[in-house]
C-alpha positions as CSV (number, residue, x, y, z in Angstrom):
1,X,0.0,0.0,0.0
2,X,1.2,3.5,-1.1
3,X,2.3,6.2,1.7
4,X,2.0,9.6,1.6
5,X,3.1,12.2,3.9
6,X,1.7,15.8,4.8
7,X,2.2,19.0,6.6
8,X,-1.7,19.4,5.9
9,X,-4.7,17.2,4.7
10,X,-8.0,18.4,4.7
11,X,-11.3,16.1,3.9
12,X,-13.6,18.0,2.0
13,X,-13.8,20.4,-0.9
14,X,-15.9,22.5,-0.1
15,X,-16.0,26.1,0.0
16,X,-14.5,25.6,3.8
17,X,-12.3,22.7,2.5
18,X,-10.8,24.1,-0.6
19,X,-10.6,27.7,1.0
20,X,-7.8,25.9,3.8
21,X,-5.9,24.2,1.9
22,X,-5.2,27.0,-0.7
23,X,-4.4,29.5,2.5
24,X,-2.3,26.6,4.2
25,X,-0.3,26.0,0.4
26,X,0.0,29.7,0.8
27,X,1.8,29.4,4.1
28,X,4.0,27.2,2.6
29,X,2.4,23.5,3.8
30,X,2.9,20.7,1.7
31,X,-1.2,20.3,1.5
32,X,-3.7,17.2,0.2
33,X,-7.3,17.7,-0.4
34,X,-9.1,14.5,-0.3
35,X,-12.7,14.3,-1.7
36,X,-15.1,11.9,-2.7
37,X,-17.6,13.7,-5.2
38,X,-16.8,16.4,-6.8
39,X,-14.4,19.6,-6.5
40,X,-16.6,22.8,-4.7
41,X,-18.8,20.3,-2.3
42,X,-22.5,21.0,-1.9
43,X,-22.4,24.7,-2.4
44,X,-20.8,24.6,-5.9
45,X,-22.4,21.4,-7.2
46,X,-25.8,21.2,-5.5
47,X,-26.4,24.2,-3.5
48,X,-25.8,27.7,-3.7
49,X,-24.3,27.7,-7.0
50,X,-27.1,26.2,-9.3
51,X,-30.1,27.6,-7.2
52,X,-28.8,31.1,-8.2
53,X,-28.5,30.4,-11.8
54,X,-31.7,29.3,-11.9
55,X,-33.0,31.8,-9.7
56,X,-31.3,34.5,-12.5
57,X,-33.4,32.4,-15.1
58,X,-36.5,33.1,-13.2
59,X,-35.3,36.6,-12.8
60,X,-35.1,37.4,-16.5
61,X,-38.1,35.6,-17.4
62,X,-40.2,37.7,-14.7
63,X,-38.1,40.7,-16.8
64,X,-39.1,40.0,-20.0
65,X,-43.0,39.3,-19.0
66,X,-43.2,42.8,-17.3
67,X,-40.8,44.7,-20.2
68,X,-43.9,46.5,-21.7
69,X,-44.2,48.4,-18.6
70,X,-40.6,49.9,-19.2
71,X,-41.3,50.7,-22.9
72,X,-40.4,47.7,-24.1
73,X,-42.2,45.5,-26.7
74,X,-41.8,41.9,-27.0
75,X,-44.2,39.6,-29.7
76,X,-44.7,36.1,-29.5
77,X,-45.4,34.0,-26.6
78,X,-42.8,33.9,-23.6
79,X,-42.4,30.7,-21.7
80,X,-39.4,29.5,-19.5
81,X,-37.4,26.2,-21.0
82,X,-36.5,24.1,-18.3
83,X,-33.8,22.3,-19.9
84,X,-31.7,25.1,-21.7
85,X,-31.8,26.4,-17.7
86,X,-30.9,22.9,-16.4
87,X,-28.0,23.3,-18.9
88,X,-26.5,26.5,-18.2
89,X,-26.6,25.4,-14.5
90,X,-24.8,22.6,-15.7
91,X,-21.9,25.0,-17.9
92,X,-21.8,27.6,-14.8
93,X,-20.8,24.6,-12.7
94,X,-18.2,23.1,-14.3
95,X,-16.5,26.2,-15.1
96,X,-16.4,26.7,-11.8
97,X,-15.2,23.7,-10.7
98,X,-12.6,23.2,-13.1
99,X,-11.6,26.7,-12.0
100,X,-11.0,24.8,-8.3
101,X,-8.9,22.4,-9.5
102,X,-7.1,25.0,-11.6
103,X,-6.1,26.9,-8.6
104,X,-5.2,23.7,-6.4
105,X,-2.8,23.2,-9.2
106,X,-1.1,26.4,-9.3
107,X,-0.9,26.6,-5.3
108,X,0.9,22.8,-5.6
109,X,-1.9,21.5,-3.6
110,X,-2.4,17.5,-4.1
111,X,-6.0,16.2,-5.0
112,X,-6.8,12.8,-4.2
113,X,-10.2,11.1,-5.1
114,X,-11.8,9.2,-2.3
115,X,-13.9,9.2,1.4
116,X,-11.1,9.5,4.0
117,X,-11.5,7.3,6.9
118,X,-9.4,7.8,10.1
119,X,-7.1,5.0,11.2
120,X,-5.7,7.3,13.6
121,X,-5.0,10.8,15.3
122,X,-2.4,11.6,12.8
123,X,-3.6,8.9,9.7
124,X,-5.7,8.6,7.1
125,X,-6.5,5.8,4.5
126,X,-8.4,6.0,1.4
127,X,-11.4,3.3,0.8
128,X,-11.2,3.4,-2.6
129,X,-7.4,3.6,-3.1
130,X,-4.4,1.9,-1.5
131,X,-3.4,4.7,-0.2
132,X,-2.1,5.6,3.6
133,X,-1.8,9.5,4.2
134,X,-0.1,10.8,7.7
135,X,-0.5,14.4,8.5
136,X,1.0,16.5,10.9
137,X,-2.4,18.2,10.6
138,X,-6.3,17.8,9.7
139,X,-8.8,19.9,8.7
140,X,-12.1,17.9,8.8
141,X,-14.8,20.1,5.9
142,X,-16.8,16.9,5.1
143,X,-20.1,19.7,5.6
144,X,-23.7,18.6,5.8
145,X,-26.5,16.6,3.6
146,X,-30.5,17.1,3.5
147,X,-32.4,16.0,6.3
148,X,-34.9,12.7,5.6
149,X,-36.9,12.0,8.9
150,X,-37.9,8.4,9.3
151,X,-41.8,9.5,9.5
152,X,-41.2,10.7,5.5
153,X,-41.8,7.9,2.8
154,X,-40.0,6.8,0.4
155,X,-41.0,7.8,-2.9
156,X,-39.8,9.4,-6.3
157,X,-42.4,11.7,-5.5
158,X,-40.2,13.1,-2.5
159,X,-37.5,15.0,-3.1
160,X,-34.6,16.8,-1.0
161,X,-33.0,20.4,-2.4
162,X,-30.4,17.8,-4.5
163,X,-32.8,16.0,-6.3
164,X,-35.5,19.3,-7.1
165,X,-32.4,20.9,-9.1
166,X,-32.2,17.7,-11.4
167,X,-36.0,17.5,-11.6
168,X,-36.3,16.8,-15.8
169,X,-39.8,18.6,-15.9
170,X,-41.4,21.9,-14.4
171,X,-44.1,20.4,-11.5
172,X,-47.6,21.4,-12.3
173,X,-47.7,21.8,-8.5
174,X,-45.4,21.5,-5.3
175,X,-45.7,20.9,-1.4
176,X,-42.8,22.3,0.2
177,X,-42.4,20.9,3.7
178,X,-40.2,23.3,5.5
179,X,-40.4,27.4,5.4
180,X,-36.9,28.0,6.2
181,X,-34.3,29.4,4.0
182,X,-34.0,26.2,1.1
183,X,-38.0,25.8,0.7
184,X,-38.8,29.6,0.2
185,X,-36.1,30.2,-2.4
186,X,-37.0,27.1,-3.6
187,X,-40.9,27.7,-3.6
188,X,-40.4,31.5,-5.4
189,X,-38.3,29.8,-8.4
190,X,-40.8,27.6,-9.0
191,X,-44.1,30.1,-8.2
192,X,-41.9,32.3,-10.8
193,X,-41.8,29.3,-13.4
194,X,-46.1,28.6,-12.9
195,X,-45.9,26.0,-10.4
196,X,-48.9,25.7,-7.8
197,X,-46.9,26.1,-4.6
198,X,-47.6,25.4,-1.2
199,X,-45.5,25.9,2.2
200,X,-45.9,24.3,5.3
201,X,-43.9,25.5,8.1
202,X,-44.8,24.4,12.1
203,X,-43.5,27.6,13.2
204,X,-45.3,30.5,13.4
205,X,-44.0,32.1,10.9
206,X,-41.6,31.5,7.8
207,X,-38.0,31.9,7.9
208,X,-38.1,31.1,11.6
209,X,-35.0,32.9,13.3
210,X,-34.9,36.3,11.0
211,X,-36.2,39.3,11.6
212,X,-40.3,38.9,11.3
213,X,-40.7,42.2,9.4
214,X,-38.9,40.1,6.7
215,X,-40.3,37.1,7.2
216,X,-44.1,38.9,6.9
217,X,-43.0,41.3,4.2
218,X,-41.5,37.9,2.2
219,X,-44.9,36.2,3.0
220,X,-47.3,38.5,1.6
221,X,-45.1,38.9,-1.7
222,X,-45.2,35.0,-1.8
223,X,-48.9,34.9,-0.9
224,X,-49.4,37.7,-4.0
225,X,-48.1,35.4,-6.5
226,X,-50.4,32.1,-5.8
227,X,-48.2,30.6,-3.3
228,X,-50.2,29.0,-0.4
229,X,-48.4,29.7,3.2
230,X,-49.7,27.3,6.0
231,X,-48.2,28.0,9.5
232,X,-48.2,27.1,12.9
233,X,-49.0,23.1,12.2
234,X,-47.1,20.5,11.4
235,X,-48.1,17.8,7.6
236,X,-49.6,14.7,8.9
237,X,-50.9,12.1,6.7
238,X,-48.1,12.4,4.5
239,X,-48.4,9.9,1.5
240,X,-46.8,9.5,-1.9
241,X,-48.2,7.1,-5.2
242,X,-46.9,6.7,-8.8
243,X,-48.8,10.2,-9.4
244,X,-48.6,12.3,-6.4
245,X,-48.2,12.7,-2.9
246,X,-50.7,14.2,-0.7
247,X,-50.9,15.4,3.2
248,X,-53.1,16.8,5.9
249,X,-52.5,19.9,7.7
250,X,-54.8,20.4,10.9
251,X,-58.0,19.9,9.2
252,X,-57.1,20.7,5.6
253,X,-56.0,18.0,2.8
254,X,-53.2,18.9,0.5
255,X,-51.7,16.9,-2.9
256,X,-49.4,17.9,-5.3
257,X,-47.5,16.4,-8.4
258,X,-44.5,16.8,-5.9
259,X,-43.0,17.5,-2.6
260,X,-39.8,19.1,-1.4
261,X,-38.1,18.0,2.2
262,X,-36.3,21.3,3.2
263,X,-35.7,20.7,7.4
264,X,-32.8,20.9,7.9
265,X,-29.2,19.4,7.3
266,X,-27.3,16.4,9.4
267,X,-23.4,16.2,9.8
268,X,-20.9,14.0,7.0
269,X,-18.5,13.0,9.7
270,X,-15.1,10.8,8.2
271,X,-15.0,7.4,9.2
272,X,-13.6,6.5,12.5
273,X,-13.2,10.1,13.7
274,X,-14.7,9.3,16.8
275,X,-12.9,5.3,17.7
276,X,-9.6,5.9,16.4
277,X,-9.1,9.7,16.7
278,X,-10.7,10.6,19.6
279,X,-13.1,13.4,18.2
280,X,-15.8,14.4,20.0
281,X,-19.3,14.8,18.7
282,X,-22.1,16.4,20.2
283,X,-26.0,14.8,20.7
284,X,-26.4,16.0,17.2
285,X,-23.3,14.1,15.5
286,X,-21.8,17.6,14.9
287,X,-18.1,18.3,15.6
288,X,-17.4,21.3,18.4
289,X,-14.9,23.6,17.9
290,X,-13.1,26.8,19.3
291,X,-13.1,29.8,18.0
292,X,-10.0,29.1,16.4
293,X,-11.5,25.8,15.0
294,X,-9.8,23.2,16.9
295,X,-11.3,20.0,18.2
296,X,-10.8,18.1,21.6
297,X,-8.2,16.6,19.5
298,X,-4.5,18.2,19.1
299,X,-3.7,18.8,16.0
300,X,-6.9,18.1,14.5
301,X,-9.6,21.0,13.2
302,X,-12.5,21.2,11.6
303,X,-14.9,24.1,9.7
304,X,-17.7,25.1,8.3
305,X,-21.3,22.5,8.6
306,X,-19.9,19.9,10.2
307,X,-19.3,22.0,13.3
308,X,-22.9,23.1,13.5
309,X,-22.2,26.4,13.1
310,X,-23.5,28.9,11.1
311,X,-24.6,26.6,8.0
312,X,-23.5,29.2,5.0
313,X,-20.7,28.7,2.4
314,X,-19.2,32.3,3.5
315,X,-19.1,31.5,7.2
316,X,-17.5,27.8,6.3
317,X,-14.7,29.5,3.9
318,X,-13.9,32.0,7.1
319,X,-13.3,29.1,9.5
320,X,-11.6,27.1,6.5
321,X,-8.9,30.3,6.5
322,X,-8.7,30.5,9.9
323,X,-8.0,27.0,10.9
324,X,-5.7,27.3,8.2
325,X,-3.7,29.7,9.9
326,X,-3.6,28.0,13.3
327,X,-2.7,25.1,11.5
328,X,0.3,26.3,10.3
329,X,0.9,28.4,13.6
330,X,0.0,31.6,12.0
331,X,-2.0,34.1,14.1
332,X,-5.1,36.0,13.1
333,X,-8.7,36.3,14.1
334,X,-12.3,36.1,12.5
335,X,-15.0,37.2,14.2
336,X,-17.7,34.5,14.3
337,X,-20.8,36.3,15.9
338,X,-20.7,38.6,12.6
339,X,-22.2,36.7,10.0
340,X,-24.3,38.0,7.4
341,X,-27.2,35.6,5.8
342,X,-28.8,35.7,2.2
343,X,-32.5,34.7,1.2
344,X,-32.4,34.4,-2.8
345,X,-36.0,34.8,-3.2
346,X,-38.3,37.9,-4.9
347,X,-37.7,40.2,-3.6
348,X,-34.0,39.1,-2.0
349,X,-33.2,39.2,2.1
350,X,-30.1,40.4,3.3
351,X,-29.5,40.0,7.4
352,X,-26.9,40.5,9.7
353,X,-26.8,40.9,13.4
354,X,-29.5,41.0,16.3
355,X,-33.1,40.9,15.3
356,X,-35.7,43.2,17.1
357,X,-37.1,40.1,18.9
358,X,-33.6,39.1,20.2
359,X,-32.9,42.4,21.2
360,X,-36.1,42.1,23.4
361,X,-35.4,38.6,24.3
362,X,-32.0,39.7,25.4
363,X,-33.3,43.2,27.3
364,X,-31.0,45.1,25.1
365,X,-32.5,48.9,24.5
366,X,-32.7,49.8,21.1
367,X,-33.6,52.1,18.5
368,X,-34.4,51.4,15.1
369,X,-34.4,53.1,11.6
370,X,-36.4,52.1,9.1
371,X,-36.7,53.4,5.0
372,X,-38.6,51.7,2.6
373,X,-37.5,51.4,-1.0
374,X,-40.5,53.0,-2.5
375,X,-38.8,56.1,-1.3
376,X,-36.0,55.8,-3.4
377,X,-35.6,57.3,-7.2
378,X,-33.1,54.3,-7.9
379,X,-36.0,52.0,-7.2
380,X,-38.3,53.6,-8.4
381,X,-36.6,54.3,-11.8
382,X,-36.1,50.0,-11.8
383,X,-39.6,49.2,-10.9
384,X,-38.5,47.1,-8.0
385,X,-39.8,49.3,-4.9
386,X,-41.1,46.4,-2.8
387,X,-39.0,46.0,0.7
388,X,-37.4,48.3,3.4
389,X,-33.8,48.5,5.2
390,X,-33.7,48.8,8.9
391,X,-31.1,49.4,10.9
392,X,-31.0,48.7,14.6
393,X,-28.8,50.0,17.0
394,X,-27.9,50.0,20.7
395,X,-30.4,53.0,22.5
396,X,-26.9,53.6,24.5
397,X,-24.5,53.7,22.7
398,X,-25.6,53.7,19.2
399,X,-23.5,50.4,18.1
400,X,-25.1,49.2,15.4
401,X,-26.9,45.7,16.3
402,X,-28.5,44.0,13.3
403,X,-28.9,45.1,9.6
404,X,-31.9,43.6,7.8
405,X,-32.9,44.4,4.4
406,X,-35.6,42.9,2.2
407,X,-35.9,43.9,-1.9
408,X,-33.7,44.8,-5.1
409,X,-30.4,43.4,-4.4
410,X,-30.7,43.1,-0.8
411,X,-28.0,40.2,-0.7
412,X,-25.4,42.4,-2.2
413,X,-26.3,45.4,0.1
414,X,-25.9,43.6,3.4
415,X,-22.3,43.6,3.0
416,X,-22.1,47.4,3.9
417,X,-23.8,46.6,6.8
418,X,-21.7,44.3,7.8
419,X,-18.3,45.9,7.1
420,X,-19.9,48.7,9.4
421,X,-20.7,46.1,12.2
422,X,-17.3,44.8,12.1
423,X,-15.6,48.4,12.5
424,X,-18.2,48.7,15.5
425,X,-19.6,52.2,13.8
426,X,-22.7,53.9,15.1
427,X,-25.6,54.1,13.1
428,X,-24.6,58.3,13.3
429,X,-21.5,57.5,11.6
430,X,-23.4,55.0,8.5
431,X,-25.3,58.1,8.2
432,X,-22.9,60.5,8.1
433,X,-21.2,58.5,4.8
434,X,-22.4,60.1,1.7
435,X,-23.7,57.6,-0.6
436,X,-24.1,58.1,-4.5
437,X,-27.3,59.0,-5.3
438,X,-29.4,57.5,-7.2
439,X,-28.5,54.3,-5.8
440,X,-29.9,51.6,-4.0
441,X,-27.4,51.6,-1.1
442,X,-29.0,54.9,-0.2
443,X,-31.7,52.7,2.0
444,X,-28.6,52.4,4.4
445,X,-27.7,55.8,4.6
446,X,-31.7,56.7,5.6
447,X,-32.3,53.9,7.8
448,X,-29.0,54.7,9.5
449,X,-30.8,58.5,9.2
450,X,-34.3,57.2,11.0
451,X,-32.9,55.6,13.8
452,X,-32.5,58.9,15.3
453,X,-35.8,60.5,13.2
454,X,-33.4,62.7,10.9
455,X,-34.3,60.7,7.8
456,X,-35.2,63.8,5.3
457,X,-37.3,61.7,2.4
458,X,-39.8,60.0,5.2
459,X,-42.4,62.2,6.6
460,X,-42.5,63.0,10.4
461,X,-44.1,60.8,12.7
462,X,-47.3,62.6,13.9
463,X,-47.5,63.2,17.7
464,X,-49.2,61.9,20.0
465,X,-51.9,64.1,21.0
């Protein structure tokens, strides 16, 4: 059996894995990236990546339905094709990934094919290779797959986020079981593309966790293009045939040609982590870490889903740099309690930071700003004025807390907010900036403007008498 030897190995290629072992090749590490699937993990290959190409498609097809309202005049019938979008998915990813493996190249970072199983604290074989690795460190980025719960059937009918983005045909209709994040960006590409939609989420609300002025405002925008919102209960019933697959909700039946699972995501742990390396796991099978990503075990680290932190690509590519770093006894810091969140529906969410209702959960004084996009000339002049920012900030000492913005390109926006969180700036100070005008980054600057009531394009509040 072939040895190899390594300064660094990371499992996982993720965009935590890949992300530390081009910073620990940077440092100067003699690095191996092991992986089983495919170059770019979930994100790249059935996640972020190919939900927001085919949320673009849906974009530009809402477009060019509305462009007579902009002056534009379009004959013939419009209608999406499912497949030409299936394809370009396909083209965006593989020129992404073969970008990967062009830059593990160049940085002399060694790629070998294969699930990585633990034989011990420092060593690592291959099962499909004859292959022993040591390491003088690990990086464990093996991430996070679809939750199925036992109660669900099986069925071809019943589909996680994977298989609904190889789906060959457009569903007539669609039961999405789960409101969070995945099923609403899911449900409003398909509501966009004429598919009967209908949500159920057990919590009160949608998006359970964010800010509920977003979660309402996304509801009612939802609810306005035909897609059915049922809260509060949980699907009982739940049955699937060669045609369909139907459920109950409290006393109302639902059936569709199709239904999503989108509730969460369990932990992709190596092999023998736990008996021969000594890695701890918590009730949930997820990995615990510091804040400078090490596990119980020395010399051993891991980032990004498979810690159970913050699930997001962004967040798993900081703590794929960082335990980079340590690995390689280089010091720096990320701040972990700063992480900004994305909704890719219509209209977008962008969110960092404290909510209202953990403000009030955690007795923290606030004030908040608030400016709506209908207000804006930018927005205005682009026909997308649905959504607000706010900006909330600490009634002391003006800190700004949480940033949450729903509408046009609210995904890109958020990163203002939270390059201003990070410096620790006042919501005075945001408002101080000047912005360009017309933009749509202006919301910032008056919501930032509001929290104090000096916001000059929103009328005064009228007094109490």
């Amino acid at each position: 059996m072939a040895k190899k030897s390594f300064d660094v190995c990371v499992i996982g290629a993720g965009p935590g894995g890949y992300v530390a072992a081009i910073r620990s090749a940077q440092l100067g590490a003699k690095t191996a990236l092991i992986e089983k699937n495919e170059l770019g993990g979930t994100c790249l290959n059935v996640g972020c990546i190919p939900t927001k190409t085919l949320v673009a498609g849906t974009e530009v097809f809402e477009t060019v339905k509305h462009a007579s309202s902009f002056g534009v005049n379009i004959a013939g019938t419009i209608s999406p094709d499912w497949k030409t979008m299936l394809d370009r998915k396909e083209t965006v990813i593989a020129k992404l990934r073969s970008g990967i493996a062009a830059l593990m190249k160049a940085y002399g970072v060694e790629v070998l094919k294969g699930e990585a199983e633990f034989t011990g604290r420092r060593t690592l074989k291959l099962s499909n290779a004859k292959i022993e690795i040591s390491a003088d460190k690990i990086i464990i980025a093996s991430g996070a797959e679809p939750m199925m719960p036992a109660f669900i059937p099986k069925s071809k009918r019943i589909l996680d986020s994977t298989d609904l983005l190889a789906i060959s045909k457009i569903p007539k209709s669609l039961l999405v079981l789960g409101g969070g994040v995945v099923g609403c960006e899911f449900a409003s590409i398909f509501a966009s593309l004429g598919t009967k939609v209908t949500i159920v989420e057990m919590m009160p609300n949608i998006l359970p966790g964010l800010d509920k002025d977003l979660a309402n405002t996304l509801a009612k925008e939802l609810s306005a293009r035909g897609v059915d919102i049922l809260v509060g209960k949980p699907m009982d019933a739940i049955k699937a045939d060669a045609k369909s697959v139907s459920g109950k909700v409290a006393s109302k039946d639902l059936a569709a040609e199709y239904m999503l699972v989108s509730i969460g995501r369990k932990p992709l742990s190596p092999k023998g982590a736990a008996e021969n390396a000594g890695i701890k796991f918590d009730d949930k099978g997820f990995i615990p870490v510091d804040d400078n990503c090490r596990t119980n075990t020395t010399g051993v680290f891991a980032v990004g889903d498979v810690t159970g932190r913050v699930q997001l690509a962004h967040m798993a590519s900081a703590m794929g740099v960082r335990a980079a770093e340590e690995a390689n006894k280089t010091r720096g810091s990320r701040r972990f309690d700063i992480v900004p969140g994305c909704v890719f529906t219509s209209p977008e969410i962008g969110t960092v930071g404290l909510s209202e209702e953990q403000c009030s959960d955690m007795n923290i004084d606030i004030n908040v700003g608030k400016f709506l996009f209908a207000g804006l000339g930018k927005a205005l002049a682009a026909g997308t004025t649905t959504g607000f920012c706010k900006i909330i900030a600490d009634k002391n000492t003006d800190q700004i807390l949480g940033a949450h913005i729903i509408g046009p390109h609210a995904t890109e926006l958020v990163a203002e907010a939270a390059t201003a969180m990070n410096m620790e700036i006042t919501a005075k100070e945001l408002g101080k900036a000047i912005h360009a005008h017309p933009t749509l980054a202006e919301a910032l600057m008056e919501a930032a403007h509001a929290v104090h009531g000096e916001c000059v394009h929103t009328p005064p509040k009228r007094r109490k008498k």
